[in-house]
C-alpha positions, -999 to +999 in steps of 0.1 A: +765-063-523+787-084-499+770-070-469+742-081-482+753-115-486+765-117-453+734-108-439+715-134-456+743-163-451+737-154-411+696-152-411+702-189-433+728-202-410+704-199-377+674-208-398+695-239-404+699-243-370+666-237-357+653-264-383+670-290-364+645-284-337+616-293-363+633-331-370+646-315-405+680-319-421+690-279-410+727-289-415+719-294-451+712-256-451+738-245-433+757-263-463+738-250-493+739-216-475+773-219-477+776-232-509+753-206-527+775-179-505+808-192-519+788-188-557+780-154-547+814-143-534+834-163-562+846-191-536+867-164-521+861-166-485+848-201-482+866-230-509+847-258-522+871-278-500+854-266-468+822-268-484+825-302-492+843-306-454+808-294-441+789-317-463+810-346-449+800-337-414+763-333-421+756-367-438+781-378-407+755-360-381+716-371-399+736-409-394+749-401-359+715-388-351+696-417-366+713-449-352+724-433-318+689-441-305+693-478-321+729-483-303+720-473-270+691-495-277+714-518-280+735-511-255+708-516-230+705-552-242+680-545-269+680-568-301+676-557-337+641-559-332+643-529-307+670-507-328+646-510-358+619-500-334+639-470-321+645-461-356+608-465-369+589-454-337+615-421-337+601-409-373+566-419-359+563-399-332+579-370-348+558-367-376+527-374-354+541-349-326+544-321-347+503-316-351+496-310-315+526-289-308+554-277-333+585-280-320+577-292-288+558-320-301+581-330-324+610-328-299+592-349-279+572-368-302+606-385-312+622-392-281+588-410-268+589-425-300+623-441-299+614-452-264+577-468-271+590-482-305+624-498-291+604-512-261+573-522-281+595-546-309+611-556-277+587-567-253+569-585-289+601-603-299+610-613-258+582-609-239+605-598-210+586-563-206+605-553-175+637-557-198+621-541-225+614-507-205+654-507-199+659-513-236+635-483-244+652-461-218+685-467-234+669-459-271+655-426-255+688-418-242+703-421-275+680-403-293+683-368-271+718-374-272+716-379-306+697-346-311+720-326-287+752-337-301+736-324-340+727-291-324+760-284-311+779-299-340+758-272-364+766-244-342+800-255-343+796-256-382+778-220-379+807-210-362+833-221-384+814-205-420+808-174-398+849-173-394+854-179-428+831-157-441+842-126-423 
């Protein structure tokens, strides 16, 4: 029965993984995966200390991932006006991306997104457009960085159960 287990903590794992590519919370899987492993196994392998460790880092990384386009907005001289916009125009464009192209789409529906939505509020609140473009650029910066630094970080995480576990 513990093979079994295994096998479906591994397919969950990299289903958690790939579900970061869709703008969804996949290191909340990885977790519950986890979790519901550790249930399964009698917390043998994995403790409900490292379980709650991972649930630490995955509330860390959806934050991380949401206000790194709003700081580098910010960091390219944007007001609040443009890390709100970064913020809102991110979940926009994802959710409007993902129609005309899974995963691609919402990949990229974000990132233009974070950049049209920072450099919209922007441009509105200053009226310096030139400035503004800089201020989008930084918040579409920060939002691929943002989405790279979650994808490694729940590989890492993948890594880490995957050690545990066997």
């Amino acid at each position: 029965m513990n093979i079994l287990y295994g096998i479906l903590l591994v397919l969950v794992l990299l289903l958690g993984v790939g579900m970061i590519l869709f703008a969804l919370p996949g290191t909340f899987i990885i977790v519950g995966a986890t979790f519901l492993y550790g249930l399964a196994t009698g917390f043998d392998p994995v403790s409900v200390k490292f379980i709650v460790s991972l649930l630490a880092v995955a509330i860390g990384l959806e934050v991380l991932e949401e206000v790194l386009g709003a700081a580098m907005a910010r960091k390219f001289g944007g007001s609040k006006w443009a890390m709100v916009g970064a913020i809102a125009g991110g979940f926009m464009g994802a959710i409007y991306g993902t129609p005309l192209a899974p995963v691609v789409g919402t990949l990229l529906g974000g990132f233009i997104g974070a950049f049209l939505g920072a450099m919209l509020l922007e441009g509105l609140h200053t009226r310096d457009w030139s400035r503004a473009a800089q201020v989008g650029l930084g918040a579409l910066f920060g939002s691929v960085g943002g989405k790279i630094t979650k994808i490694v970080v729940a590989i890492v995480m993948v890594v880490f159960v995957l050690v545990k576990a066997f």
